[in-house]
One Martini backbone bead per residue (centre of mass of N, CA, C, O) as a GRO file, in nm:
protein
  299
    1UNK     BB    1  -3.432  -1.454   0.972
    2UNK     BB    2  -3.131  -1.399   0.869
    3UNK     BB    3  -2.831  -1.427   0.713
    4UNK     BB    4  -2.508  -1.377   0.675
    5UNK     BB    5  -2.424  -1.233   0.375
    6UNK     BB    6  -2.106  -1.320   0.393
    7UNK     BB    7  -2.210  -1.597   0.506
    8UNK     BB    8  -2.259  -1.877   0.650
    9UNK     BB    9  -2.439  -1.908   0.978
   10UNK     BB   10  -2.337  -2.084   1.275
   11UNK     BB   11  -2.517  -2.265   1.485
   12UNK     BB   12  -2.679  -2.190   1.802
   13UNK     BB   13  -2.815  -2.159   2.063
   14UNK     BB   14  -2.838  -1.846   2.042
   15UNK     BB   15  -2.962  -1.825   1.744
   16UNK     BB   16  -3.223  -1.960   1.865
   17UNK     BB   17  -3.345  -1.813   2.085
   18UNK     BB   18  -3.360  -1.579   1.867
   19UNK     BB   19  -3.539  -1.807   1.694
   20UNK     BB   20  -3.817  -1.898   1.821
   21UNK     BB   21  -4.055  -2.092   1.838
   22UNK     BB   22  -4.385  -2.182   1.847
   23UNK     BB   23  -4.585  -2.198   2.074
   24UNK     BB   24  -4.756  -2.458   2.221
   25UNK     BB   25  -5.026  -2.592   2.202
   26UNK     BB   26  -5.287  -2.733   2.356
   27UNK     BB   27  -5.361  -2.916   2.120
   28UNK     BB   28  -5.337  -3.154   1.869
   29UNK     BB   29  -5.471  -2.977   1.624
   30UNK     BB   30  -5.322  -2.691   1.693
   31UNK     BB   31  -4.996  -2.858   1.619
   32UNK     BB   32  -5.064  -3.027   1.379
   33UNK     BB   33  -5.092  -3.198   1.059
   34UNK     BB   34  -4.883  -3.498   0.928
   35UNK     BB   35  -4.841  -3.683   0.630
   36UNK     BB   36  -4.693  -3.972   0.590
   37UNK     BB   37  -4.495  -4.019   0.264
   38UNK     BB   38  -4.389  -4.433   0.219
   39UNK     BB   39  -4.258  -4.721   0.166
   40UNK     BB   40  -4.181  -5.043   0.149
   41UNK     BB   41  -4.135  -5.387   0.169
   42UNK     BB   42  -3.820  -5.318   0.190
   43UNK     BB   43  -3.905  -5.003   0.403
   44UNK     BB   44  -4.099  -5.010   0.651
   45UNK     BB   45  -3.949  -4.812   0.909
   46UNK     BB   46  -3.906  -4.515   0.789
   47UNK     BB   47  -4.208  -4.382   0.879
   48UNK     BB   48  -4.153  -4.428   1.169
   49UNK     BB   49  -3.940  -4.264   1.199
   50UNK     BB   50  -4.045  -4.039   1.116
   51UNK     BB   51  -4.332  -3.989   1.258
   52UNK     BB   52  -4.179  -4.007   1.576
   53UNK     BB   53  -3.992  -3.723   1.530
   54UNK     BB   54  -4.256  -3.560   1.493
   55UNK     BB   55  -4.390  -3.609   1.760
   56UNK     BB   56  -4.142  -3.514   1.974
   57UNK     BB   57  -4.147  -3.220   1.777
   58UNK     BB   58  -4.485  -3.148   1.837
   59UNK     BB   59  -4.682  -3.311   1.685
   60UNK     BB   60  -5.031  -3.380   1.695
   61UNK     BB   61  -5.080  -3.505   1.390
   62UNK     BB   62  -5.018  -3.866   1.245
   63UNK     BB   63  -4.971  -4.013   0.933
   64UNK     BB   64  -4.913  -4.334   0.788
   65UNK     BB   65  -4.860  -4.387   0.461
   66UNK     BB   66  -4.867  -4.715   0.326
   67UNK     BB   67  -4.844  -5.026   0.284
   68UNK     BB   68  -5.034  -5.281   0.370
   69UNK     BB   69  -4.824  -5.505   0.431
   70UNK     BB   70  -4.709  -5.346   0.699
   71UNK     BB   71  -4.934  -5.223   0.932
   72UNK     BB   72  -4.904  -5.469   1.122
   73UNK     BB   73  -4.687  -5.386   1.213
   74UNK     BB   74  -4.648  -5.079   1.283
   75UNK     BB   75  -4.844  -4.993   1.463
   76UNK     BB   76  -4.757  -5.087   1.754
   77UNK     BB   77  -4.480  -4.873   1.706
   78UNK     BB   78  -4.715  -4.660   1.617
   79UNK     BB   79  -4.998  -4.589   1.802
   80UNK     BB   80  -5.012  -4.228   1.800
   81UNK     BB   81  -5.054  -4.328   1.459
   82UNK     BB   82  -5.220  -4.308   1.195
   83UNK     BB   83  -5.361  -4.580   0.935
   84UNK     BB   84  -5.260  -4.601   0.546
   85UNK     BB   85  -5.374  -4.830   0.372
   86UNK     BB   86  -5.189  -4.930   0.074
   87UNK     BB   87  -5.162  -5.063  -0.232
   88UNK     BB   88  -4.932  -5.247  -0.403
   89UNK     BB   89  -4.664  -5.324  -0.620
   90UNK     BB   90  -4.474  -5.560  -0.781
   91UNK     BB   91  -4.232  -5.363  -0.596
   92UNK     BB   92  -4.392  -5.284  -0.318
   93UNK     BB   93  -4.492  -5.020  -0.399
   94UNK     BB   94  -4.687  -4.793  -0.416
   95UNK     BB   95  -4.978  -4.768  -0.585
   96UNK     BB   96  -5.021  -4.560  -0.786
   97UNK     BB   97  -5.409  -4.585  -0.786
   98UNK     BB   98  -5.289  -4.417  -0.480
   99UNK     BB   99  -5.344  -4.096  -0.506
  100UNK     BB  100  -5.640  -3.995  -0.450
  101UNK     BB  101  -5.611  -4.072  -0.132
  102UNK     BB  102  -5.381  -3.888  -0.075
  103UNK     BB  103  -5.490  -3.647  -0.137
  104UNK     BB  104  -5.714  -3.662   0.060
  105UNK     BB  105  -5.522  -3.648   0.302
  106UNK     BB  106  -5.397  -3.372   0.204
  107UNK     BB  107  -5.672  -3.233   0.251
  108UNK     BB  108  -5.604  -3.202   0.567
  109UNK     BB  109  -5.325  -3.091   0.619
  110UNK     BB  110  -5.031  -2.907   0.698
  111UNK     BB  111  -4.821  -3.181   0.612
  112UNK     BB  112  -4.615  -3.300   0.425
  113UNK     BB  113  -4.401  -3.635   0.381
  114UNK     BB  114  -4.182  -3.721   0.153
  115UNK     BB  115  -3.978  -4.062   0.054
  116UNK     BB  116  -3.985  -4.218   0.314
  117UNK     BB  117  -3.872  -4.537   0.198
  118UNK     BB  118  -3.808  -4.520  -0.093
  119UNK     BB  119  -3.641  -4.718  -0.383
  120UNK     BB  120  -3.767  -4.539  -0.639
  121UNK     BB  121  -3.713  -4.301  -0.856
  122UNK     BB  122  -3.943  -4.322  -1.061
  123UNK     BB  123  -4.164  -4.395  -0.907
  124UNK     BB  124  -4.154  -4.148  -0.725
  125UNK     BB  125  -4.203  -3.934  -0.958
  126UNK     BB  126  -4.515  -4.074  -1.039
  127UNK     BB  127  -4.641  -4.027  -0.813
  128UNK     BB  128  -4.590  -3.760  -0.699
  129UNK     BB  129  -4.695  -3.601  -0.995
  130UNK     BB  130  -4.999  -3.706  -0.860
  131UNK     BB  131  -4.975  -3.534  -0.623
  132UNK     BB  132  -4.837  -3.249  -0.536
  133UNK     BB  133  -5.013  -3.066  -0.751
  134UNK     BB  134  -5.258  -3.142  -0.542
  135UNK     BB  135  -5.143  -2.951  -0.294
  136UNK     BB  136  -5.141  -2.711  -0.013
  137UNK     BB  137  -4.943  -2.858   0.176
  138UNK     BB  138  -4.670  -2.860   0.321
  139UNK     BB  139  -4.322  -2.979   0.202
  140UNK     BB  140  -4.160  -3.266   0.249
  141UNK     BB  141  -3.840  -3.386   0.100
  142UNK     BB  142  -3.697  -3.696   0.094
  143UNK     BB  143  -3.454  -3.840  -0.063
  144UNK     BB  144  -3.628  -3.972  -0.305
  145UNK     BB  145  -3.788  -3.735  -0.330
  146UNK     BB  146  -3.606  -3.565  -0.485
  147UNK     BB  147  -3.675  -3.659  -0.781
  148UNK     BB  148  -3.883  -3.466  -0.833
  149UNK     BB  149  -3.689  -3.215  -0.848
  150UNK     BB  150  -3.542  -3.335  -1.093
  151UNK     BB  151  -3.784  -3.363  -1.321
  152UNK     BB  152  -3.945  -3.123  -1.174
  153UNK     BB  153  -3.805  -2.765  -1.109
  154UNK     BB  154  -4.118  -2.669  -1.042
  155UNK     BB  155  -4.324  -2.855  -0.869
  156UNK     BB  156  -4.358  -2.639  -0.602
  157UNK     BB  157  -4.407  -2.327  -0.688
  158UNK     BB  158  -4.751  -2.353  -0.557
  159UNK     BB  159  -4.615  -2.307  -0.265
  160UNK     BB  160  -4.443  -2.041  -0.194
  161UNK     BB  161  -4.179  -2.200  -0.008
  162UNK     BB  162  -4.365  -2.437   0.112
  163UNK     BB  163  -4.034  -2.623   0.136
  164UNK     BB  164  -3.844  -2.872   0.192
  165UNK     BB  165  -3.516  -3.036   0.163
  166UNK     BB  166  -3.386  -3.363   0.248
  167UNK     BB  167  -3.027  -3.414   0.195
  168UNK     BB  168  -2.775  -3.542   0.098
  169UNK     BB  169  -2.501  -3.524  -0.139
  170UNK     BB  170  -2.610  -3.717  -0.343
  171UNK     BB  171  -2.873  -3.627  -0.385
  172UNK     BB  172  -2.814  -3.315  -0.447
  173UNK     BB  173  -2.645  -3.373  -0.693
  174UNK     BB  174  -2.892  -3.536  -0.886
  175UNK     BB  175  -3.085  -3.227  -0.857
  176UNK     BB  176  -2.861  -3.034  -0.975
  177UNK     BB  177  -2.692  -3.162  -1.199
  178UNK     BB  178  -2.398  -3.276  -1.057
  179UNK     BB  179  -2.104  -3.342  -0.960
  180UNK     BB  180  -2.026  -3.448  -0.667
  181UNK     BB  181  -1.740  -3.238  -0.666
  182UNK     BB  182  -1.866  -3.021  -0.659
  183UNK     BB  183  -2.036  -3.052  -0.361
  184UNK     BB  184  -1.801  -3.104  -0.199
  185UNK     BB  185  -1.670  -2.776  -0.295
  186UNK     BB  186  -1.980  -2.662  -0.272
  187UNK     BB  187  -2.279  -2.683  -0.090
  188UNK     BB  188  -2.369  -2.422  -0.079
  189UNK     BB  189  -2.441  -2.342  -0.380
  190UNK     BB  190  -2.580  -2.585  -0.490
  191UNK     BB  191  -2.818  -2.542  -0.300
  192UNK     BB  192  -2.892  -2.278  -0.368
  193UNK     BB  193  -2.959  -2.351  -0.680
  194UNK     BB  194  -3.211  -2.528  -0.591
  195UNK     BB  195  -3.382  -2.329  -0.461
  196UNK     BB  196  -3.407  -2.154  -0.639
  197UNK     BB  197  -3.536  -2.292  -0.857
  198UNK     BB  198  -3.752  -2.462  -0.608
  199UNK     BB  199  -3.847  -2.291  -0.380
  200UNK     BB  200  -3.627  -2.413  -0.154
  201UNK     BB  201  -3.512  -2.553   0.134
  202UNK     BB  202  -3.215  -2.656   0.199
  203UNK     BB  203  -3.093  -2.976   0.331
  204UNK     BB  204  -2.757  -3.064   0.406
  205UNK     BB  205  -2.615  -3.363   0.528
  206UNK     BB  206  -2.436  -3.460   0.825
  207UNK     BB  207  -2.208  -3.311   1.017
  208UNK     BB  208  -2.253  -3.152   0.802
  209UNK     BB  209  -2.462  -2.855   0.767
  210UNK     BB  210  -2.694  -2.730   0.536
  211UNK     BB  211  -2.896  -2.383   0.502
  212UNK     BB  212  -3.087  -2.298   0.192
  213UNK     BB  213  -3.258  -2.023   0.023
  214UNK     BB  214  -3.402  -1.886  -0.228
  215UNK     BB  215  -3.243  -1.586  -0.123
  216UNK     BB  216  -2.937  -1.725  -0.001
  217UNK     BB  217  -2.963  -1.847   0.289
  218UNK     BB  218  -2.716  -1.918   0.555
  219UNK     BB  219  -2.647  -2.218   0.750
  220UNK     BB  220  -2.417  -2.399   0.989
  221UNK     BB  221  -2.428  -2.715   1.086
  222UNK     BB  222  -2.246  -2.834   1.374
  223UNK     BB  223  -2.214  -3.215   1.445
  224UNK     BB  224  -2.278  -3.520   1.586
  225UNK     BB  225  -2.118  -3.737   1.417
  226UNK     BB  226  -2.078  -4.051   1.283
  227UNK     BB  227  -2.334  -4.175   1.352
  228UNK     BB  228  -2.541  -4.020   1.142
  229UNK     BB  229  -2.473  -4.247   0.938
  230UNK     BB  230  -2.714  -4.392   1.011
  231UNK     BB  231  -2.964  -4.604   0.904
  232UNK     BB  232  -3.235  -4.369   0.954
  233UNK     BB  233  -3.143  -4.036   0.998
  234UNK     BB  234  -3.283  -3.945   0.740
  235UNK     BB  235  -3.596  -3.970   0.845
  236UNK     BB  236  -3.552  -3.801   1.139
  237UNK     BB  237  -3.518  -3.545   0.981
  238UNK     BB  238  -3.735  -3.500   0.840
  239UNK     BB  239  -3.963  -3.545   1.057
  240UNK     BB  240  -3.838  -3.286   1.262
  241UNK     BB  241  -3.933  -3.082   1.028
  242UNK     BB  242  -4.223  -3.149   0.989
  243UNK     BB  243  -4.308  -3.100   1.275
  244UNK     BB  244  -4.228  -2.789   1.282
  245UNK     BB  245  -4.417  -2.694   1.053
  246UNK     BB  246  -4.614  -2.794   1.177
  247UNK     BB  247  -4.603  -2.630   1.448
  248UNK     BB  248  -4.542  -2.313   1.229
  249UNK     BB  249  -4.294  -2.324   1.139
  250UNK     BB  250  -4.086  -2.195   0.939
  251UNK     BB  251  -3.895  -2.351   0.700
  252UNK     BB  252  -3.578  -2.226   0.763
  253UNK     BB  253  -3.663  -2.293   1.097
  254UNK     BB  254  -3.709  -2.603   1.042
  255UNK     BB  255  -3.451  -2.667   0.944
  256UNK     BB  256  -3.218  -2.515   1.149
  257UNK     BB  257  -3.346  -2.713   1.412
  258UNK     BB  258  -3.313  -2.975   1.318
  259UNK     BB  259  -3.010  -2.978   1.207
  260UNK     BB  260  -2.933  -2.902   1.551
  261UNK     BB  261  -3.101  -3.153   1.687
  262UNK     BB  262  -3.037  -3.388   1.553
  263UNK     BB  263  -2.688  -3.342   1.618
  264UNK     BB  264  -2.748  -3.354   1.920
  265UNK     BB  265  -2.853  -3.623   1.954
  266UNK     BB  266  -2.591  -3.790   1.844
  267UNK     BB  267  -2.461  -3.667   2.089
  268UNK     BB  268  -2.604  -3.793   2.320
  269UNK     BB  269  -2.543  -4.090   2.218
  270UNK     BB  270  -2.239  -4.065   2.209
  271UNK     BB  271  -2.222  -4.081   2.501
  272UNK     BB  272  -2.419  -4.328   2.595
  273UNK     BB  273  -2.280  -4.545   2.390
  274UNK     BB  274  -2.161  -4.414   2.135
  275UNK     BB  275  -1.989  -4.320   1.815
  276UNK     BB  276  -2.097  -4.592   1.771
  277UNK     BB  277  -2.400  -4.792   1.729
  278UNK     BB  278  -2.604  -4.660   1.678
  279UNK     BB  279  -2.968  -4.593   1.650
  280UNK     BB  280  -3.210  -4.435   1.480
  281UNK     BB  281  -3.454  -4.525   1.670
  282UNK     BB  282  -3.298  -4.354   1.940
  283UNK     BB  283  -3.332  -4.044   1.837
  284UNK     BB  284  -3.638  -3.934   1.898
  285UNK     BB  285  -3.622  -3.942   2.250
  286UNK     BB  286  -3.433  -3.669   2.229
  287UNK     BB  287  -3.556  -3.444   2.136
  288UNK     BB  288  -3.701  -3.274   2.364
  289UNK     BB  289  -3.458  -3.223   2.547
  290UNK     BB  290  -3.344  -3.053   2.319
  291UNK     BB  291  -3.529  -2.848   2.309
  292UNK     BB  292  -3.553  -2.779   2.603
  293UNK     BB  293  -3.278  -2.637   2.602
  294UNK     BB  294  -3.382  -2.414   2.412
  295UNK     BB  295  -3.573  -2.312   2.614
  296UNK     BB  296  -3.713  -1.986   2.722
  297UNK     BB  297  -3.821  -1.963   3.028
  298UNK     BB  298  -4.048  -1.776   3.275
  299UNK     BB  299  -3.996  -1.955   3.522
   0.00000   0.00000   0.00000
């Protein structure tokens, strides 16, 4: 599906009905597969929020590689994920000397999600650069993950667009090298810029979000409220889309569905329980419900 060539085209339940995700697989295995690299002994709850929001949207099989300081608190949260356990390094995070490691566990899978609570954008750019070079598999950059396409704007070409960077406006413009204030007036253009120059699907925003292509397609996901900023938000949503993603969605089908259900989410619970106060960890629960909404079945 393209967006309206005139302008961002405003994602609605009727736009995704029109545009359905590929039909649920039967067995776990053809659900896809999908390795979740984060996390350090200051940010461990990161993965589980990402992990948890991937299995909710329909992945199949999901692996949380994390430093191993942390996996004994982990698996019990998230009992139906494998736990890669990573020797962390003097400032607690991943050892780079653990790259080799993770390459071998993402020759295994069908997407990436790295960067989810990753603490240090340099960690971040040095481990990434041992690893992300050497798979094949579909990548989701979140957060601090975005540092690695700062440092190295053709980084992911060799994935051919399979590919989606999700981020906020102050990572966005980072990753753009442009002043935040320019992202403010215009993120669809910035995101534009990004895409084009890495090949990749930018996922960008809060209440209001853009996705856009390297072809320049654009589309505008409105709501949500303000509850959406609290933290390890952008973590559920980055999750959500590695999940759509595994399970066959293509690229800016997985951000556009992501970014729609996100907010969605958070309008529901902004429902019950109030429009601040919920919890980060609150929001994959609904993701179902949410996707529920918007399939139209045959019987």
């Amino acid at each position: 599906m393209s967006a309206d060539p005139t302008g961002p085209r405003v994602v609605t339940p009727a736009v995704l009905r029109d545009w359905p995700l590929p039909d649920p697989a039967g067995d776990k295995s053809s659900s896809g597969r999908l390795l979740v690299v984060g996390g350090s002994d200051r940010s461990p709850g990161a993965v589980r929020l990402a992990g948890e929001a991937a299995l909710r949207a329909g992945a199949g099989k999901v692996a949380l590689a994390t430093v191993r300081t942390v996996v004994a608190g982990l698996a019990p949260l998230v009992p139906e994920a494998a736990m890669v356990p990573l020797a962390t390094d003097d400032e607690g995070s991943i050892d780079l000397d653990e790259a080799d490691e993770l390459v071998e566990h993402a020759d295994g899978v069908d997407v990436v999600l790295a960067g989810t609570g990753f603490v240090d954008p340099e960690h971040a750019v040095d481990l990434l650069d041992l690893v992300l070079p050497r798979t094949r598999a579909a990548v989701v950059l979140d957060a601090l993950g975005s540092a690695y396409l700062t440092e190295h704007p053709d980084g992911l070409h060799h994935l051919e667009g399979r590919a989606v960077l999700s981020v906020n406006p102050s990572e966005l413009s980072l990753t753009a090298h442009v002043d935040p204030d320019e992202t403010d007036a215009d993120p669809v253009a910035v995101a534009a810029q990004v895409a084009r120059r890495s090949r990749v699907v930018v996922l960008c925003g809060g209440t209001v979000k853009h996705v856009v292509t390297p072809d320049g397609d654009a589309w505008t996901v409105e709501g949500g409220g303000p509850g959406l900023a609290a933290s390890g938000s952008g973590d559920v949503q980055a999750g959500v889309v590695a999940g759509l993603l595994a399970r066959g969605a293509e690229p800016a089908q997985a951000a556009v569905w992501a970014g729609y259900v996100h907010g969605r989410c958070g309008e529901r619970l902004a429902s019950e329980v109030g429009p601040l106060g919920y919890l980060a960890r609150e929001l994959p629960a609904q993701v179902p419900a949410v996707l529920a909404e918007l399939v139209v079945r045959p019987w």
